[in-house]
PASEBA-1860 file (N, C-alpha, C; in nm, 3 decimals):
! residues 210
1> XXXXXXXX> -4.174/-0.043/3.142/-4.100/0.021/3.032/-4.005/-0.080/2.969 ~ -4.063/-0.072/2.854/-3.947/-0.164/2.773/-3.785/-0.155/2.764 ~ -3.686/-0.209/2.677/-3.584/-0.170/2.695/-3.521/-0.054/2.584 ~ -3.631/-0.078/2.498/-3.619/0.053/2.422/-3.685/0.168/2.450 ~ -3.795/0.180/2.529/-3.816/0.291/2.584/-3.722/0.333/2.665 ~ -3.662/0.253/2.773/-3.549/0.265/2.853/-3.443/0.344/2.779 ~ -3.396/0.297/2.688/-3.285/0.349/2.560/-3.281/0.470/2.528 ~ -3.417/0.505/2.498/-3.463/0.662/2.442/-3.472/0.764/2.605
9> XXXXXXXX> -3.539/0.717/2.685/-3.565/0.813/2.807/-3.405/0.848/2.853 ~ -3.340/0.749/2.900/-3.201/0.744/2.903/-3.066/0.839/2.824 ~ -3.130/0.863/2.718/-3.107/0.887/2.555/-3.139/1.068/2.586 ~ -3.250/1.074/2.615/-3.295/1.254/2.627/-3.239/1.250/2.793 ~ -3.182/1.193/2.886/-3.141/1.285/2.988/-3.020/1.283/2.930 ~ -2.968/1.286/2.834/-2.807/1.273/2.778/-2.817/1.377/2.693 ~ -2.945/1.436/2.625/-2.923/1.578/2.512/-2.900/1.677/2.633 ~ -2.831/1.806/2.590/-2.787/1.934/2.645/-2.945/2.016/2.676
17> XXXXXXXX> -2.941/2.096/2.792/-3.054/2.141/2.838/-3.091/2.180/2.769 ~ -2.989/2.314/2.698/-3.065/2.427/2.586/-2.977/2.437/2.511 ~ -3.018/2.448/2.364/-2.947/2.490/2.309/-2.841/2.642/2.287 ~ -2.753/2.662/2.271/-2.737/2.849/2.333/-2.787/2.906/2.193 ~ -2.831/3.024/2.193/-2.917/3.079/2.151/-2.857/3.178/2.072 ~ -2.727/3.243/2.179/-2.683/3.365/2.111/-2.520/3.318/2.101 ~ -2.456/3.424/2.077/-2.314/3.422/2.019/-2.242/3.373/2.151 ~ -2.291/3.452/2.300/-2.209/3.461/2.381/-2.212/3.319/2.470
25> XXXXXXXX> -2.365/3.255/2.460/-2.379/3.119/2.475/-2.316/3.045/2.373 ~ -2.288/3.053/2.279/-2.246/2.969/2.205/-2.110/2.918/2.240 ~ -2.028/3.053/2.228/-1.916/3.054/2.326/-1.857/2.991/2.421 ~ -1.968/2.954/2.488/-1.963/2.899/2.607/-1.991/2.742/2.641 ~ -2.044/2.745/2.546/-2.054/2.538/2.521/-1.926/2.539/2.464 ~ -1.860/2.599/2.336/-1.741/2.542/2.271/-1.653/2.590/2.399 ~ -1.625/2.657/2.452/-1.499/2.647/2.561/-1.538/2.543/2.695 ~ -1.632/2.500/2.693/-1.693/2.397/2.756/-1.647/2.284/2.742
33> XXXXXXXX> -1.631/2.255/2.579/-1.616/2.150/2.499/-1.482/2.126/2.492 ~ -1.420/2.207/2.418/-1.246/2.226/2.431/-1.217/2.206/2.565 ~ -1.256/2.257/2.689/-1.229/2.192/2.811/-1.212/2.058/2.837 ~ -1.293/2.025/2.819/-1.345/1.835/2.822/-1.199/1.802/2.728 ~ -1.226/1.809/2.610/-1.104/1.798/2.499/-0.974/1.786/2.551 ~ -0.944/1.875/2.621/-0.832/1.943/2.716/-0.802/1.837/2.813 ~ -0.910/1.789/2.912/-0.903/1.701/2.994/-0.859/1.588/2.983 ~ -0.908/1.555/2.870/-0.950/1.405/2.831/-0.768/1.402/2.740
41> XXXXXXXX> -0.717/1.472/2.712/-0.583/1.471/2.657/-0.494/1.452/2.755 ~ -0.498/1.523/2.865/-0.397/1.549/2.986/-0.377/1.470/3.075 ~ -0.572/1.426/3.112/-0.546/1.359/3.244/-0.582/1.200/3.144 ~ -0.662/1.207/3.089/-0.787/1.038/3.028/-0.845/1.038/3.135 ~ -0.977/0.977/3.071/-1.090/0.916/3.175/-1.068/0.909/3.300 ~ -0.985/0.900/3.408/-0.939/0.877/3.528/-1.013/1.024/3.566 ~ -0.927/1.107/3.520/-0.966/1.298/3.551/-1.026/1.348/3.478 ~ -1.122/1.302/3.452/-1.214/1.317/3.362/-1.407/1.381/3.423
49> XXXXXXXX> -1.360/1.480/3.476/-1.470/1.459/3.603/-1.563/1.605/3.529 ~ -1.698/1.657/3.573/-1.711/1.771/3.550/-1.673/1.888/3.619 ~ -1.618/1.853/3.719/-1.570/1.954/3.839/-1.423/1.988/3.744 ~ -1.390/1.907/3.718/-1.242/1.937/3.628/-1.284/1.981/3.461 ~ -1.376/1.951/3.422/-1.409/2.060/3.325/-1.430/2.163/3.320 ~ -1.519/2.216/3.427/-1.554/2.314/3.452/-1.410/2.427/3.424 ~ -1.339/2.354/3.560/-1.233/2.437/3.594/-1.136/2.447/3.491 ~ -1.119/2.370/3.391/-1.058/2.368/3.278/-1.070/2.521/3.176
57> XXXXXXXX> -1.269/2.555/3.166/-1.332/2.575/3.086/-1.321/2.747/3.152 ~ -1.269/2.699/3.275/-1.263/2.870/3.342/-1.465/2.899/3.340 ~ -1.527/2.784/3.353/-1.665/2.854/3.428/-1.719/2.760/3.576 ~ -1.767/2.811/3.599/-1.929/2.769/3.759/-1.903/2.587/3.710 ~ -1.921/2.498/3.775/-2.006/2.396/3.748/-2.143/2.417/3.699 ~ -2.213/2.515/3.796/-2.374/2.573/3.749/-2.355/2.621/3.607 ~ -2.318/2.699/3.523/-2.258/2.712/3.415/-2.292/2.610/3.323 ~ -2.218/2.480/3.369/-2.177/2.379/3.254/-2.280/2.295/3.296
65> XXXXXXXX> -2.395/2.265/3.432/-2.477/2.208/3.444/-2.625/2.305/3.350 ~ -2.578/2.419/3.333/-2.720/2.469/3.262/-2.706/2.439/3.128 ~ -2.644/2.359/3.076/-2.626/2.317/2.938/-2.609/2.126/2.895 ~ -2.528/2.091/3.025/-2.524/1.940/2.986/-2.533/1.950/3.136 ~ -2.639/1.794/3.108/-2.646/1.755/3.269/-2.564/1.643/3.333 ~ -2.485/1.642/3.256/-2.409/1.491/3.284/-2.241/1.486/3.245 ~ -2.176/1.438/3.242/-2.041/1.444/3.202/-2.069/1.352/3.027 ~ -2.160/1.282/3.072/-2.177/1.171/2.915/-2.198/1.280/2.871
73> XXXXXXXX> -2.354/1.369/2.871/-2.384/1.462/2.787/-2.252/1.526/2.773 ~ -2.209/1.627/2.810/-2.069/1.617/2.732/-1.994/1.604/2.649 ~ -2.000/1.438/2.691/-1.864/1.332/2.593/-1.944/1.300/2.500 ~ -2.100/1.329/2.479/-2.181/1.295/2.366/-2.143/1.461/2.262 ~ -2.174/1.556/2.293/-2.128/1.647/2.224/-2.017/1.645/2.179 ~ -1.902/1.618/2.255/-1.789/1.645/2.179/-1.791/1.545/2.084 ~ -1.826/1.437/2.116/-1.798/1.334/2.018/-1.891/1.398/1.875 ~ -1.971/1.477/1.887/-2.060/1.530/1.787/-1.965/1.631/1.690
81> XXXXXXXX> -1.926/1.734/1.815/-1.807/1.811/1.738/-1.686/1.770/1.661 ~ -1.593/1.671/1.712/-1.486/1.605/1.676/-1.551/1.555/1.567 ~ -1.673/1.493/1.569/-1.652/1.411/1.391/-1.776/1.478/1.277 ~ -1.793/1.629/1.303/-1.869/1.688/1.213/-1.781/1.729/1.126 ~ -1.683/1.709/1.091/-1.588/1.801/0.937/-1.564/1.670/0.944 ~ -1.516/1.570/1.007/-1.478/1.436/0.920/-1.649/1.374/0.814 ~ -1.723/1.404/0.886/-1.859/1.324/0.844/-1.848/1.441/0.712 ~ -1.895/1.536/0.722/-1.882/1.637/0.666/-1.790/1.605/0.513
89> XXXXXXXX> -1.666/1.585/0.497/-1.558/1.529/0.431/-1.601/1.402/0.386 ~ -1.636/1.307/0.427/-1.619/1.165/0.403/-1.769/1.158/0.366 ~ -1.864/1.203/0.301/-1.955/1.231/0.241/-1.933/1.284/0.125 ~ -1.858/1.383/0.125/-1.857/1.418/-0.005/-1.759/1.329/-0.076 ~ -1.675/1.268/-0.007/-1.599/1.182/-0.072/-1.691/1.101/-0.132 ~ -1.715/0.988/-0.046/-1.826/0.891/-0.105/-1.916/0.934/-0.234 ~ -1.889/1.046/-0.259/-1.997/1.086/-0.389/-1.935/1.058/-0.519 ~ -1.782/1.075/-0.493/-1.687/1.037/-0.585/-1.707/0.918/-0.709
97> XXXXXXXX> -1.732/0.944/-0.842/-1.771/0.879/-0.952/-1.651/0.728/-0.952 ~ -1.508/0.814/-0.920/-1.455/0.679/-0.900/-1.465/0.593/-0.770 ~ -1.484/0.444/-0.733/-1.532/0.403/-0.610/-1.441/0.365/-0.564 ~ -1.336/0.346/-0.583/-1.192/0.299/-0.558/-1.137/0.411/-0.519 ~ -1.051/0.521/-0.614/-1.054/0.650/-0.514/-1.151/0.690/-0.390 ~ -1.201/0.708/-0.379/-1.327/0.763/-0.325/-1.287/0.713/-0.224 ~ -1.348/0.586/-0.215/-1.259/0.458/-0.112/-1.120/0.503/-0.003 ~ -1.051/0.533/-0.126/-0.935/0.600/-0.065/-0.907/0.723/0.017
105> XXXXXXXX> -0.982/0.816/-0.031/-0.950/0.947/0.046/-1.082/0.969/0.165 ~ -1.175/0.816/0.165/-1.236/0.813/0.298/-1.132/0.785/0.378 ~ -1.027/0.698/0.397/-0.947/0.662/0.455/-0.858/0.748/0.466 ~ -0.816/0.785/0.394/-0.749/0.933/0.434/-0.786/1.039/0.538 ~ -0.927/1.048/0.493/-0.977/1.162/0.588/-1.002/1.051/0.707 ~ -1.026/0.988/0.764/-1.008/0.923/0.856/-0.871/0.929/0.918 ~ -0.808/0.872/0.902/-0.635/0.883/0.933/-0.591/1.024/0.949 ~ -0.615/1.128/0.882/-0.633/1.214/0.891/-0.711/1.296/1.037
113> XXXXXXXX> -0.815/1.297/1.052/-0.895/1.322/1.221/-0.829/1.258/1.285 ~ -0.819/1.115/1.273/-0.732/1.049/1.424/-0.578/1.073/1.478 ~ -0.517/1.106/1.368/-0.354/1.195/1.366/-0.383/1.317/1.398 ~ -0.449/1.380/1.408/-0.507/1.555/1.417/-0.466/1.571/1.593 ~ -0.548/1.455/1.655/-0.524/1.489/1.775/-0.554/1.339/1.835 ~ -0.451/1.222/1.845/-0.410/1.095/1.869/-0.496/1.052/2.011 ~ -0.473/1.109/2.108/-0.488/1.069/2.228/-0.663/1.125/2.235 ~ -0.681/1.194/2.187/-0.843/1.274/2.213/-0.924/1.165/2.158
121> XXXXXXXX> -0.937/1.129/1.992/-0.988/1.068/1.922/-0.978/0.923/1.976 ~ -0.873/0.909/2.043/-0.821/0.708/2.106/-0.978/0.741/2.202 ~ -0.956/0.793/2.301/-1.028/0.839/2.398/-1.188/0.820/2.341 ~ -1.226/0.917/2.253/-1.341/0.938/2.244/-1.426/0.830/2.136 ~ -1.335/0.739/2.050/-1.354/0.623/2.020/-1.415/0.519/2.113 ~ -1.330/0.529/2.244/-1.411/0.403/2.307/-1.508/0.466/2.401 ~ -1.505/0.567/2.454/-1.665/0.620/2.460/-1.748/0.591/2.412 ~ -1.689/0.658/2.216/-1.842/0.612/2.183/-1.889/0.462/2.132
129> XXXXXXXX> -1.824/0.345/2.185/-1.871/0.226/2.218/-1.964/0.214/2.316 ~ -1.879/0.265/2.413/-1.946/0.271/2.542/-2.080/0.352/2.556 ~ -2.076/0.441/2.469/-2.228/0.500/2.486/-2.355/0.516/2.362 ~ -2.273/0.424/2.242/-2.353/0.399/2.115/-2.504/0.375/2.164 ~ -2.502/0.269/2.253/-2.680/0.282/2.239/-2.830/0.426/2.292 ~ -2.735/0.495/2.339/-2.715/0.622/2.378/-2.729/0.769/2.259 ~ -2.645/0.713/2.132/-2.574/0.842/2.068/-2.780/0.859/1.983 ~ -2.766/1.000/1.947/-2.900/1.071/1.882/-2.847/0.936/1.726
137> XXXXXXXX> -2.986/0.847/1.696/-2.965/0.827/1.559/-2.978/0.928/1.426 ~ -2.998/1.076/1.454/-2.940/1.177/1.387/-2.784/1.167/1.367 ~ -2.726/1.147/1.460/-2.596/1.207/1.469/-2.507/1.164/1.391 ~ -2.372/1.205/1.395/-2.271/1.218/1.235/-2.265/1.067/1.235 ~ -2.266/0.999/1.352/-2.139/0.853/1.345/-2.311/0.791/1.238 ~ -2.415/0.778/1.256/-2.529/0.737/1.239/-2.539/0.819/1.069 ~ -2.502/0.957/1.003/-2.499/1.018/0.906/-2.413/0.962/0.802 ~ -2.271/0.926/0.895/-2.174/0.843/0.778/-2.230/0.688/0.764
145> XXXXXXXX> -2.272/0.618/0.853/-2.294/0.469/0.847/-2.372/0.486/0.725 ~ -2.468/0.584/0.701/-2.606/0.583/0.602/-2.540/0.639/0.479 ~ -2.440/0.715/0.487/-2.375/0.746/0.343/-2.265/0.598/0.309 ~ -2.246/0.548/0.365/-2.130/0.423/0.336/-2.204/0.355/0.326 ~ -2.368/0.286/0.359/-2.417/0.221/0.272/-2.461/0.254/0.185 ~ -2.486/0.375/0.166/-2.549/0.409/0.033/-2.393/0.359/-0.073 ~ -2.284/0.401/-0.047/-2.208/0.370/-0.132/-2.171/0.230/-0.211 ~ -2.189/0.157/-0.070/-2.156/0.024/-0.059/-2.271/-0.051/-0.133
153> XXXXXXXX> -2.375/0.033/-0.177/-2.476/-0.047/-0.287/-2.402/-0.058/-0.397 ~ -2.307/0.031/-0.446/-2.307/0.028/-0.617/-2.110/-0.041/-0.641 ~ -2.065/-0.111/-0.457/-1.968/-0.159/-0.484/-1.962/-0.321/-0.584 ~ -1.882/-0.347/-0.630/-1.864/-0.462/-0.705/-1.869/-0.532/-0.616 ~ -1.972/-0.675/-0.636/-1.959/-0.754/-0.540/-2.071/-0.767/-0.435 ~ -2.121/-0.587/-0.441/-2.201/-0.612/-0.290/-2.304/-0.679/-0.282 ~ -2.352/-0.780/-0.361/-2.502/-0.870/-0.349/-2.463/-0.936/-0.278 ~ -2.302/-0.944/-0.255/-2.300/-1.090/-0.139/-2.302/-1.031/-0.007
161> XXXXXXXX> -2.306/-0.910/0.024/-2.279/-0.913/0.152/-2.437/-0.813/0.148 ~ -2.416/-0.800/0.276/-2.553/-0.686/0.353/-2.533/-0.540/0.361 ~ -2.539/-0.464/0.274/-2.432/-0.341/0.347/-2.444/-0.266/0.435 ~ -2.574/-0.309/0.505/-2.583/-0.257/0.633/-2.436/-0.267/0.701 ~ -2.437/-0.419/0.724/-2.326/-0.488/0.814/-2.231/-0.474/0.779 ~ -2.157/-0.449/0.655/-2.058/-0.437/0.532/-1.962/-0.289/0.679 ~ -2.119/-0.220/0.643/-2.090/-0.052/0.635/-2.033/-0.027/0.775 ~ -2.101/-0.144/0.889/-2.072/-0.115/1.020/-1.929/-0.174/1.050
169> XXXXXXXX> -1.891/-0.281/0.973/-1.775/-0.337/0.962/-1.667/-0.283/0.947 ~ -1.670/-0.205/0.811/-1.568/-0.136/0.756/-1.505/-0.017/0.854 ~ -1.641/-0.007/0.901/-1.601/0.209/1.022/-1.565/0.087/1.118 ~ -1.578/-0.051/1.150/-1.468/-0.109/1.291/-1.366/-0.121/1.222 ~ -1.331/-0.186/1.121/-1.180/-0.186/1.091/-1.074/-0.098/1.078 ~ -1.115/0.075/1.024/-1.143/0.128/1.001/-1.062/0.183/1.162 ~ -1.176/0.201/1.272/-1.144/0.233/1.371/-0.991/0.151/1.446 ~ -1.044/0.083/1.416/-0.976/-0.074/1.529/-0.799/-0.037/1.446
177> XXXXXXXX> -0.754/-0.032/1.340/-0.642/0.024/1.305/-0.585/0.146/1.292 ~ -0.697/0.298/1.306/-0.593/0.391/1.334/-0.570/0.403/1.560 ~ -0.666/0.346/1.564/-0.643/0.349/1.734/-0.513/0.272/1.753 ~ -0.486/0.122/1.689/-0.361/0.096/1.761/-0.287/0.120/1.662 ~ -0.292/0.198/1.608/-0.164/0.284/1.532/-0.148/0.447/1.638 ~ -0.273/0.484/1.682/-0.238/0.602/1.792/-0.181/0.533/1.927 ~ -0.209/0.384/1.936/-0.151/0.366/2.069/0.040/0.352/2.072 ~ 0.042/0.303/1.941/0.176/0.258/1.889/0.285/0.403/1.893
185> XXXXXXXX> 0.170/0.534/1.845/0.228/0.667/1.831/0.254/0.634/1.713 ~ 0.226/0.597/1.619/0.244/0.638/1.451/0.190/0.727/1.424 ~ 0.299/0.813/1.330/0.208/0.925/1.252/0.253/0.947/1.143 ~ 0.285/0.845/1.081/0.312/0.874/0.940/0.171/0.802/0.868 ~ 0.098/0.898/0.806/-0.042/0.904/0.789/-0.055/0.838/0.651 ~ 0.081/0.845/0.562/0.102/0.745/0.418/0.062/0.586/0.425 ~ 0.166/0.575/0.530/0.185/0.413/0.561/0.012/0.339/0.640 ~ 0.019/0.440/0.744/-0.109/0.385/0.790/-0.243/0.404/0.710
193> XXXXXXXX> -0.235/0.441/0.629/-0.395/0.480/0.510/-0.364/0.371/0.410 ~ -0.212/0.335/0.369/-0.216/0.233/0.301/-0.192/0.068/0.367 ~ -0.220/0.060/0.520/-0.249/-0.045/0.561/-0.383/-0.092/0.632 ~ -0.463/0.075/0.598/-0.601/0.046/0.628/-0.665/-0.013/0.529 ~ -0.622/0.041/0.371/-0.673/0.022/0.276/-0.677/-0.110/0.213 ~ -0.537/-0.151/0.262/-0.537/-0.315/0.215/-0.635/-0.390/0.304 ~ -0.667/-0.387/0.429/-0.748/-0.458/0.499/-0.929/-0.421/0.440 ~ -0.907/-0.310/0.438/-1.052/-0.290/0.364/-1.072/-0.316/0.213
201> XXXXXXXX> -0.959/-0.360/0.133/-1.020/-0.429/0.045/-1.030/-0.557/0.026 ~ -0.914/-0.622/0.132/-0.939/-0.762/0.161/-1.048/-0.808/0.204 ~ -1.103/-0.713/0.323/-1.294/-0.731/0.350/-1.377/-0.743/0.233 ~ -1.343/-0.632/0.165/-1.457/-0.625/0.040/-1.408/-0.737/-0.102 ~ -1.329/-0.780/-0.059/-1.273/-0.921/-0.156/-1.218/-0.856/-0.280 ~ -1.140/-0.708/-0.277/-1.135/-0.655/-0.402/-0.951/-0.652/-0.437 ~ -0.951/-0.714/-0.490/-0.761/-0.703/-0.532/-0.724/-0.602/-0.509 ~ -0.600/-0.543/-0.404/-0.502/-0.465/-0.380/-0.409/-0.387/-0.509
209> XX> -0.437/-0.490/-0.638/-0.358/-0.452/-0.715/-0.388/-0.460/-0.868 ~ -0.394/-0.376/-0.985/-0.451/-0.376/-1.071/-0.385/-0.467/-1.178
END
């Protein structure tokens, strides 16, 4: 087995057994989820266990094993949940006729999710490093990369760069400054959107100032 077969097999023991079906399953993954959430705020990764989700979540381990088989599976969902209204948001932004605004209130809504809840998002950021080769290439982080290059075609400038790489760049810088602005405890969400923004237009070589 290759290492991309490896990737993918690896990849499906990490999707959730079943999907829940009805209201009362449904239920029961999101207080599942908010558990983990819960955890991962209180204790971090250290107590980060499924035995402590469970008990968080007020269900069985058997419970939370008939749905995710793993603690990743899990930290792969939530990470799904946490950034479906940002992906969600920062899509429709990107549609924005002006590219400069547009620009802007991606960063916003960014700064925005990571101030929402500081320590969760720090957390589940370097997870999903840690488990990118892992994440469904459906999924949101994989949905925004493909809307930010689409954007990043019609930026001024972009023949010089790749916007594949542009696009993967920008969501690290992007990342890499509201995290040590959550480690710092900043939350004034003005200042830090306008010191993301200068770095991301210094990437994209575009004057700060008109």
């Amino acid at each position: 087995m290759n290492n991309s077969q490896s990737r993918k097999a690896a990849a499906r023991g990490l999707a959730p057994r079943k999907a829940p079906s009805q209201s009362r399953s449904a239920q029961t993954v999101e207080t599942i989820l908010e558990g983990a959430a819960h955890i991962l705020e209180q204790l971090g990764l250290e107590g980060y266990t499924t035995n402590a989700i469970a008990a968080k979540a007020g269900v069985s381990i058997g419970s939370l094993y008939q749905y995710f088989p793993s603690k990743d599976a899990v930290t792969i969902a939530l990470i799904e949940r946490e950034s479906s209204e940002l992906v969600r948001e920062a899509k429709a932004a990107l549609l924005g006729d002006d590219r400069r605004s547009a620009l802007r209130q991606l960063i916003e809504i960014a700064v925005r999710y990571q101030l929402r809840r500081p320590r969760l998002a720090k957390l589940l950021d370097f997870e999903q490093d840690r488990l990118a080769p892992l994440l469904p290439t459906s999924g949101n982080v994989a949905t925004l990369h493909t809307a930010l290059v689409d954007f990043l075609n019609g930026w001024p400038g972009a023949s010089a760069r790749q916007p594949q790489v542009a696009a993967s760049d920008l969501m690290a810088i992007m990342s890499a400054l509201t995290d040590s602005a959550g480690r710092r405890g900043t939350m004034d969400a003005a200042k830090l959107a306008n010191s993301i923004e200068g770095a991301v237009l210094g990437y994209l070589a575009e004057p700060t100032t008109g």
